[in-house]
N, C-alpha and C positions, 0 to 999 in steps of 0.2 A: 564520876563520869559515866558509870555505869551501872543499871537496874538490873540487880540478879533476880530473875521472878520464881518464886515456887510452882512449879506446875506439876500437878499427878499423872503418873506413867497409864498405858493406856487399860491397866486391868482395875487402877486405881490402888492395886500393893504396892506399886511400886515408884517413887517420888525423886524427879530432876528438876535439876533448873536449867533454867535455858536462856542466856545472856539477851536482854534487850541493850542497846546501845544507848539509848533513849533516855534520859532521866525522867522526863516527861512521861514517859509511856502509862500509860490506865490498861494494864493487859486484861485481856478480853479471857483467861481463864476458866478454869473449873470446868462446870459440869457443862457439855453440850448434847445436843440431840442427833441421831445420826441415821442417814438410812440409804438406802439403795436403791436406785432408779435405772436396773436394767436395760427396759424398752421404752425407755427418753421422754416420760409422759408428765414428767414434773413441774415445769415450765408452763402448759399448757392446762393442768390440772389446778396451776398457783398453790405447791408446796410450799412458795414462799410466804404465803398470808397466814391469820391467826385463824383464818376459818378451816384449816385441814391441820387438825388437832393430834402432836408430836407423840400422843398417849403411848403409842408402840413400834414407834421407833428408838434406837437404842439409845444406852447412857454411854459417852466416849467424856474425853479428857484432851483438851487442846493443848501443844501441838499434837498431832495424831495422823498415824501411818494407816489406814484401815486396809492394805496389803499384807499387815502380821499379823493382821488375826485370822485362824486359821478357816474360821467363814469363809472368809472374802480374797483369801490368800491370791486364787486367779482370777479374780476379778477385773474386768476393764470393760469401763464405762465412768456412765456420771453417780454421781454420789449427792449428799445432799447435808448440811451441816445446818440448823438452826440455835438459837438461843436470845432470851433476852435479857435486858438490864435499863435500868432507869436511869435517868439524866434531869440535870436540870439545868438547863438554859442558861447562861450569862453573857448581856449586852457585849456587843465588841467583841466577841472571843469566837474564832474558826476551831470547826472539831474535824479532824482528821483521822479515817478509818487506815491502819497499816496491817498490810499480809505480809510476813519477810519472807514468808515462798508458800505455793502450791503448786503442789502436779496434781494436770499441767496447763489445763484451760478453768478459767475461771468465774463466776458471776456472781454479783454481790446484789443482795436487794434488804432495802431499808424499810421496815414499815412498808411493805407490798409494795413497794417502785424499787423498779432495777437502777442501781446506782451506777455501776460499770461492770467491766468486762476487762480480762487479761489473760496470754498468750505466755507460757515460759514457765519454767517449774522448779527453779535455784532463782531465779531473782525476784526482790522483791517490787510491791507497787504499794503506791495510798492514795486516797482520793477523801477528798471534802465531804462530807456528809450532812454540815451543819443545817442544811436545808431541808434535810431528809427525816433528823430527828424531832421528837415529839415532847415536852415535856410534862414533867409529872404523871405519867404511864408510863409501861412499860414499851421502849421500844425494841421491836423482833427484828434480828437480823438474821438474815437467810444467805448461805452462800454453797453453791454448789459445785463442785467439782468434778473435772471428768479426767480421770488418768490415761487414753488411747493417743499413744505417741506412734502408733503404729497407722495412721492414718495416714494418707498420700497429703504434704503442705504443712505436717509438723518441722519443730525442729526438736530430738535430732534428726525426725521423719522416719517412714518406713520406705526400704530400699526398693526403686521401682527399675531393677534390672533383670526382673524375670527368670531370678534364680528359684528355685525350689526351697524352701527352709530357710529364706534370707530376707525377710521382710522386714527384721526384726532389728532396733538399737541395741546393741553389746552392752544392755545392761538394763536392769529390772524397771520396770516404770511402776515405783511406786507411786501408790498415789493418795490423796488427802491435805488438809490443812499442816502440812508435814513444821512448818515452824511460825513462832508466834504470831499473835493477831491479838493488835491492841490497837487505842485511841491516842493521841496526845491532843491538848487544849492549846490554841496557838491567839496569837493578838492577831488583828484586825491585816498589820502588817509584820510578817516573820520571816525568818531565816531556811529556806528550803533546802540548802545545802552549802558543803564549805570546800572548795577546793585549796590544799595547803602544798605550795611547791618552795621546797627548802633546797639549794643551791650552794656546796661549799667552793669557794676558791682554795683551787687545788695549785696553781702556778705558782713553782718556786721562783721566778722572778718578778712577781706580782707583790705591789706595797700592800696588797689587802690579801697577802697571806694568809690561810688560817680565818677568815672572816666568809660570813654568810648571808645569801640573799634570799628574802620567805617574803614568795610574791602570796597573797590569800584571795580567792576570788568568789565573793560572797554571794548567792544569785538568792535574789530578796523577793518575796511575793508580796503585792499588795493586794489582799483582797476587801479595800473597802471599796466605797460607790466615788473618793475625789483622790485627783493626785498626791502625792506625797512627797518629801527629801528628806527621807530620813539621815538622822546624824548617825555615825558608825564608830563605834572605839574597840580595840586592838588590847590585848593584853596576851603575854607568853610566859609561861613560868616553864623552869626544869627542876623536877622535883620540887622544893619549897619555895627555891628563887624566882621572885618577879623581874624578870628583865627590864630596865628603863633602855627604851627606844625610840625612837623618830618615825612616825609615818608618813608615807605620799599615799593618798588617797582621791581616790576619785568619786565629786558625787555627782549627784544629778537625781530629776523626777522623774518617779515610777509612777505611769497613768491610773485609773481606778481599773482593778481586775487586770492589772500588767504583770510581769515577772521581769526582771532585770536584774542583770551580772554588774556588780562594785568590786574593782578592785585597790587594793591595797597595797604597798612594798616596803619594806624594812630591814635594814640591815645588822646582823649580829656579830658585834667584832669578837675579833680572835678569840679573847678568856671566856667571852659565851659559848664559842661553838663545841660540842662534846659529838663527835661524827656516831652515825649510828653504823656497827658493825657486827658482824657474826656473832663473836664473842665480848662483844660491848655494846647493845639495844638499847642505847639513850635515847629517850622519849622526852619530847617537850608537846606542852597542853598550848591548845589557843584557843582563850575567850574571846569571841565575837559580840555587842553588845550592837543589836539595830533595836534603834528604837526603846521599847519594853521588851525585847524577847533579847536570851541569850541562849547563844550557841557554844560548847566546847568538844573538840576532837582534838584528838594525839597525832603526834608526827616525828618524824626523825632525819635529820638532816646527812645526807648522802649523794653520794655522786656513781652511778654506775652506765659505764662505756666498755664498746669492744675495740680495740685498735692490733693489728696485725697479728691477728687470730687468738687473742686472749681476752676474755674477762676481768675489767678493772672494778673493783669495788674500791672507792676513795682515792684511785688512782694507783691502788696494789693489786697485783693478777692475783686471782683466787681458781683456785680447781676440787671441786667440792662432789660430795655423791648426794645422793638423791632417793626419792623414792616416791612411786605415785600409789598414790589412797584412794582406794573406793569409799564411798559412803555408804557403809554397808555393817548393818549388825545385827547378830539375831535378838527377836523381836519387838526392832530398834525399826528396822529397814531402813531409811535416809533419813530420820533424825537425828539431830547430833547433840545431846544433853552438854552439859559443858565436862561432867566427869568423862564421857567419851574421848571430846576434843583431849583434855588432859590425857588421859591412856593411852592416845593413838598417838599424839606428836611425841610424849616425853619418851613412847617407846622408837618413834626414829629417829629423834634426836641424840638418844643414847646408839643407836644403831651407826653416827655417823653420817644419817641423810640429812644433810643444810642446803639441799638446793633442788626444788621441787618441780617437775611438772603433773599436779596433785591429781589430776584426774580429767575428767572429756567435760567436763560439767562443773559449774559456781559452788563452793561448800559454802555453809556458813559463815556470817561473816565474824564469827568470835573464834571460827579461825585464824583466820589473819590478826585479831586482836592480841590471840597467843606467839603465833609468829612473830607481831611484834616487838612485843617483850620479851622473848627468848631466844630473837635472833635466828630466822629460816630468810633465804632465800626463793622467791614460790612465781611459777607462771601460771597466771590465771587462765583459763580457756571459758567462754562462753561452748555450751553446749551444743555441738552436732559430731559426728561419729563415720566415715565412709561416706560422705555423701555424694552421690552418682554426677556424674555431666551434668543430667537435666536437672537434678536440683538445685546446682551452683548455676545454671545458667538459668531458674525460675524467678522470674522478678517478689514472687510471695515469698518463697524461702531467705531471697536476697531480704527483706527488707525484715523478714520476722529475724531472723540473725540479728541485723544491726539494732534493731530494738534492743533483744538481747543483752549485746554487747553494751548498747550501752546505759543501760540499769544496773548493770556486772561493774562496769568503768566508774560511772556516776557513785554508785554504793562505795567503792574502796580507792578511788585515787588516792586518797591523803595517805595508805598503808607504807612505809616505809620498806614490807617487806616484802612486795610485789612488784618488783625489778620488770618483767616481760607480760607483755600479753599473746597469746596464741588466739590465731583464728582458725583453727580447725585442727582435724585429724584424721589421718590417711585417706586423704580423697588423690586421685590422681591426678598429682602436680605436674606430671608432664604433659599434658592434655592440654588444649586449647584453654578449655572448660577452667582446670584447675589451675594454669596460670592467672586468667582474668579475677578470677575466686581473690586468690592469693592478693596480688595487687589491687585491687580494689578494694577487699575489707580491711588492709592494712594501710591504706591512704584514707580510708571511710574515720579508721580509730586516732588515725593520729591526728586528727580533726580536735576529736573529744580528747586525745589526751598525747600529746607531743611528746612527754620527759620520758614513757617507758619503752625498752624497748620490744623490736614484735619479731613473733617467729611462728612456725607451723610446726606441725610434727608431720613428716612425712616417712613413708612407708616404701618409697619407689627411688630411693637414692644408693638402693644397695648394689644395683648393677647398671641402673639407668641417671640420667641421661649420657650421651656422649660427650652434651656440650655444656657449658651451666647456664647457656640463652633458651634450653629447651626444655628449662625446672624450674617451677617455681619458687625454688631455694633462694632466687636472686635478687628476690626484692626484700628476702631478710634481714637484720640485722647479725643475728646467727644460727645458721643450722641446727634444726632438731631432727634427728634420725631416729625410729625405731627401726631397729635392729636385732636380729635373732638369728644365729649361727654365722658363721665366715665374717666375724667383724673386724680382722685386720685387715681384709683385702676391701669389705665397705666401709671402712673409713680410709683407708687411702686411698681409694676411687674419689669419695666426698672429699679428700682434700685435694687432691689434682683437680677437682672441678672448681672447687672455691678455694686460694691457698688463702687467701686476705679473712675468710671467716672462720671463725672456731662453732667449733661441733660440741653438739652437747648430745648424747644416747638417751635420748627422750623415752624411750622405753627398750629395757633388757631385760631377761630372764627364762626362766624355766620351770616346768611346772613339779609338785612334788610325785604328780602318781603316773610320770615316764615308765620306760622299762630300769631305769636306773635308779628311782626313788628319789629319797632326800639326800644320797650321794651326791645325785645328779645339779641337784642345787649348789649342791658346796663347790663341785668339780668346775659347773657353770660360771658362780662367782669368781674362784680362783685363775681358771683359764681367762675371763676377760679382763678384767683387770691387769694382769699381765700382758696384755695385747694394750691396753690402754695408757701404762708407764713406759711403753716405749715413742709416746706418741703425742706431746707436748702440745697440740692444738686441740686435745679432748678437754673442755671443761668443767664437764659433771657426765652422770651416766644413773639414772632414774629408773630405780628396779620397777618393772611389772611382776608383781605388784606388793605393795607393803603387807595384803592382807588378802585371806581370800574372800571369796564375794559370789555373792548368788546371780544366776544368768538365768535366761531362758534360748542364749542365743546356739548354734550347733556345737558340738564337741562340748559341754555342760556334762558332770556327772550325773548319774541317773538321783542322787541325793539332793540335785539343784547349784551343787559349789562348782567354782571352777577354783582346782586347789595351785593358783600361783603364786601365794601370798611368801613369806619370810616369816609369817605369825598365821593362826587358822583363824576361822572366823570368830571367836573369841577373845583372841588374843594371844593365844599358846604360843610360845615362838618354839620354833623348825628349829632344826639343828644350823642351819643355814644363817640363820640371824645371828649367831656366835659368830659367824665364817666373816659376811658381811662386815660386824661392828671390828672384828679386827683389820679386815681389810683397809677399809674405809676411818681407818683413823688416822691423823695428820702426821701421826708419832708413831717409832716403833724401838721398844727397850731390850736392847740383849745383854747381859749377862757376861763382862770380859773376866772377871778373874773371882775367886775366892780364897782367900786366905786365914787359916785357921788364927788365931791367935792367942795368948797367956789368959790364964784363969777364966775361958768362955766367952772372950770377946773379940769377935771376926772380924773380916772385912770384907767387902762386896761389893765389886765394882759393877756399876751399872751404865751401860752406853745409853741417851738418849739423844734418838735422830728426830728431827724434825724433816719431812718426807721432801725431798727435791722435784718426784714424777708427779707421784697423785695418792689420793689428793693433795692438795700444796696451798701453803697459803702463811700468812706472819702468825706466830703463837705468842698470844702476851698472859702473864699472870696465870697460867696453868699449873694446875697441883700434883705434885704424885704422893703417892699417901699408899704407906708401907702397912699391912697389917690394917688397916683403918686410921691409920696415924700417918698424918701431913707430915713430911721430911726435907723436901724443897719446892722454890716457886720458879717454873720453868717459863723463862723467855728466848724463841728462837727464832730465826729467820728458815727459809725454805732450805733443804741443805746440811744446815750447822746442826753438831753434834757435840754435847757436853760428857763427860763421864763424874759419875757419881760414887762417893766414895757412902755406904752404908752399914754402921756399925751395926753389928747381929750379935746379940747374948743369947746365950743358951744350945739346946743341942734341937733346936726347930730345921726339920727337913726340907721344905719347903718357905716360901716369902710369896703373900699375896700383895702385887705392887697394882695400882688400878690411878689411873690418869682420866683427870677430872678437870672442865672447863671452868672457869670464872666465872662462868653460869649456874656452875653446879651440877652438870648433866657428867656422869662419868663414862667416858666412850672407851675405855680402855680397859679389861680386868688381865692380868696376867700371870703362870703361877711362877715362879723359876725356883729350881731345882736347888739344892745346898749341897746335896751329898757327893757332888766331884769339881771336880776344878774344872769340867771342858767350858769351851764357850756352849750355849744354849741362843736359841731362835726365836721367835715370837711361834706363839699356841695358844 
């Protein structure tokens, strides 16, 4: 389902792949040409033709960040990307050029004509080319790039409230062909995209218990010169299994050069449906067959609702932690290799964070490809940051957003693991401005996509409003606060304002270089959190931030970090990600008795709770494993507490016990003690 591509790192020593989704994909690799066009004359000069000769501009390696090399480090402006490659022509077949992101303004030109243009720097776009290329020669394709997100009409824009030092987005504007850029070969008429909504019946008095509905909604492009009706067939496997199914299908003609939406509906009785969960990620595949072209993506069948201020995942409350990720590494900048992706979630999945709101801006999408398979919960946000009155009330801004938004929607609907969309972040929701913001781009989304649900993160709920008619909390599904210091009197404020919605602490933390250090972290951890188990409507709480990350925004250390991470910019984890992974575990093992016993063989009782406050949630097939060695399979409910009886040989002081998911992520290590009989705490 998926084309891992080799691509060399940007110095050329250094070699990643980087996930195309695409099986199709012809990635547009290897070696490119690269240069710099400061005072904007490139366009006009036609750096894009064969006639202004690449000789001494550089050698890069697509994708590529040209922000980390330490040349161009401050660089903002346009930039300039050339290279080429031969083709050969075949009757009937459309060829399709894909960027899966640039920052952050774009221009593509084929063989000296400008093909198109694109606005956004996480999402991607493609366009047609077949008209453009040339065969048996070489054709040059030129693409240039301009990273100034600080300009008045971007998004996330530069701030136009006449502060001094605040022009600037909260976060780096790298910029460059930052991820891949390939071709795929399509038939005359193909598959543009797959929408997959899987529906389980969750009603215990429902005869279609345990059975499921997977509407698929195919939107087909025909780009020949005569109508069409193309035939369409269905197929789902789980894992090896081909499901036999029934279709209702809808056809009908798609005009010459039309695009049209087919849908599809089938039902999966009960012994098909395997629900996709935290700690059980069942993926099922769907082949779409139009015509001569197939299409397959992955999906997972699930149901996720708020009702009287809890988080239903399958129709079980869930209370989960969280963590938001910049995309940020050194001299990575917002690249994300796929070894990245692996080191950055497996390090907060082990940390306990299942429930994300990842950052201000779209990551990659073989993020969420991992989230899938291993079970995150994740709010997507299309990117803007503080944006002022006048930019939510700017009809340009308004519209470059919903674009945005939805190339962001459109790329990952089918993700099972992207439960909420967010439209924005800390803009002031009590305002005129920010209320219409708010309800409009969340009536705009639920257009394009109805099943998830939507929230803000807001920044003004900590003392404000009076009323909840006079925040725009109210057209949420449920409350995202960020929140930093006094959060048990802001969250009970946010909950006298909304009792019917649950709150999620969209971002918490603290920085490591306070006057308190990485005490200060750990202290921070521990105090809210205990502010949070007393307080049954919190349903996750998403550290700022998982990692630290480069700024240029005010309060940045003179070194470029702002050090709020739980890991440093490499990944070193702070004393504080220990604090974290114990906090944030579902379970917690004390130590009720020891008893010595004849010829060296003890006894060791071990209480384990599964957590009733927070996080909370059902534990099935979970492992504890004594020494490295599995000793039982732990299934709890929220609450329930087993006690473990564990034989111990020899005169060992110590017992490392370590609690591990059925996923295999171990979120638990713990040491306890042998050498007294008292009880012992979790450390």
């Amino acid at each position: 389902m998926y084309s891992l591509i080799l691509l060399t790192g940007l110095s050329g020593s250094v070699q990643a792949q980087y996930s195309i989704r695409d099986p199709k994909a012809i990635p547009l690799h290897g070696e490119w040409r690269f240069a710099l066009d400061p005072v904007g004359v490139g366009e006009a000069e036609e750096w894009f033709s064969t006639k202004i000769p690449t000789n001494g501009w550089d050698k890069v390696n697509v994708p590529h960040c040209f922000s980390v090399d330490p040349r161009y480090q401050f660089y903002t402006g346009t930039t300039w990307y050339r290279r080429t490659f031969t083709w050969q022509p075949t009757a009937k077949k459309r060829v399709l050029l894909h960027i899966d992101g640039a920052y952050y303004t774009t221009v593509v030109w084929l063989n000296g004509k400008k093909v198109t243009s694109h606005e956004g720097g996480y999402t991607p776009f493609s366009v047609d080319v077949t008209d453009f290329l040339t065969g048996d020669t070489e054709n040059n394709l030129a693409i240039s790039v301009n990273n100034n997100t600080w300009l008045p009409g971007s998004i996330p824009g530069a701030k136009d409230n006449g502060r001094p030092n605040d022009p600037f987005p909260g976060w780096m504007n790298y910029g460059g062909l930052v991820r891949p850029v390939y071709l795929t070969v399509e038939p005359d008429v193909y598959v543009e995209n797959l929408k997959v909504e899987a529906t389980p019946d969750l009603n215990p008095g429902s005869r279609a218990k345990g059975s499921a509905v997977v509407t698929v909604k195919t939107r087909i492009r025909n780009a020949s010169g005569q109508a069409v009706t193309p035939s369409i067939q269905y197929q789902i496997r789980q894992g090896a299994k081909t499901l036999m199914l029934k279709w209702k299908n809808s056809t009908g003609a798609i005009g010459p050069n039309q695009t049209a939406i087919l849908e599809a509906e089938t039902t999966l009785k009960a012994a098909d449906v395997a629900l996709w969960r935290v700690d059980q990620p069942t993926l099922y595949a769907i082949q779409v067959v139009a015509g001569v072209d197939t299409t397959t993506t992955n999906f997972g069948i699930r149901k996720v609702e708020v009702r009287n201020a809890q988080l239903l995942l399958n129709g079980q409350p869930i209370k989960v932690a969280g963590g938001n990720r910049v995309v940020d590494y050194p001299g990575l900048g917002s690249m994300e290799p796929d070894w990245l992706i692996e080191k950055d979630l497996r390090l907060m999945k082990e940390a306990g964070m299942e429930f994300h709101r990842l950052t201000h801006y779209t990551p990659s999408e073989a993020v969420y490809d991992w989230a899938d398979r291993n079970g995150m919960l994740i709010i997507s946000e299309a990117g803007n940051w503080q944006l002022t009155q006048k930019q939510m009330d700017n009809d340009t801004i308004r519209r470059k957003f919903q674009q945005q938004f939805r190339e962001m929607a459109e790329r990952d609907w089918s993700h099972p693991s992207i439960i909420a969309y967010s439209v924005g972040n800390e803009y002031l929701s009590e305002t005129p401005s920010g209320q219409r913001w708010t309800k409009d781009m969340i009536a705009f989304a639920r257009t394009l996509d109805p099943t998830r649900l939507y929230t803000f993160a807001s920044m003004r709920l900590n003392i404000l409003p009076k009323k909840p008619e006079d925040e725009a909390s109210q057209y949420c599904d449920f409350v995202s606060t960020n929140t930093y210091g006094n959060h048990a009197k802001a969250l009970d404020h946010i909950h006298q304002l909304y009792p019917d919605k649950p709150i999620l602490i969209s971002e918490w933390g603290r920085r490591a270089d306070t006057e308190t250090g990485e005490a200060g972290q750990i202290a921070d951890v521990e105090n809210v959190v205990r502010e949070i188990r007393k307080r049954p409507y919190v349903i996750g709480a998403s550290w700022w931030s998982f990692n630290d990350y480069q700024s240029r925004h005010q309060g940045t250390n003179p070194n470029g970090y702002r050090p709020w991470g739980l890991v440093g910019p490499e990944r070193g984890k702070r004393p504080a990600y220990a604090t974290y992974q114990r906090e944030m575990a579902p379970v917690t093992i004390e130590k009720t008795s020891w008893k010595p016993g004849p010829e060296g063989v003890h006894s060791l009782i071990l209480q384990v709770t599964a957590r009733a406050d927070f996080p909370a949630y059902t534990l099935q097939n979970y492992t504890l494993n004594i020494n490295g060695v599995h000793t039982s399979t732990l299934a709890l409910q929220p609450g329930q507490r087993i006690d473990l009886t564990i034989p111990v040989r020899g005169f060992d002081k110590t017992l490392t016990v370590a609690v591990v998911k059925p996923t295999g992520f171990t979120i638990l290590t713990q040491t306890i003690d042998l050498t007294n009989d008292t009880r012992t705490s979790n450390r």
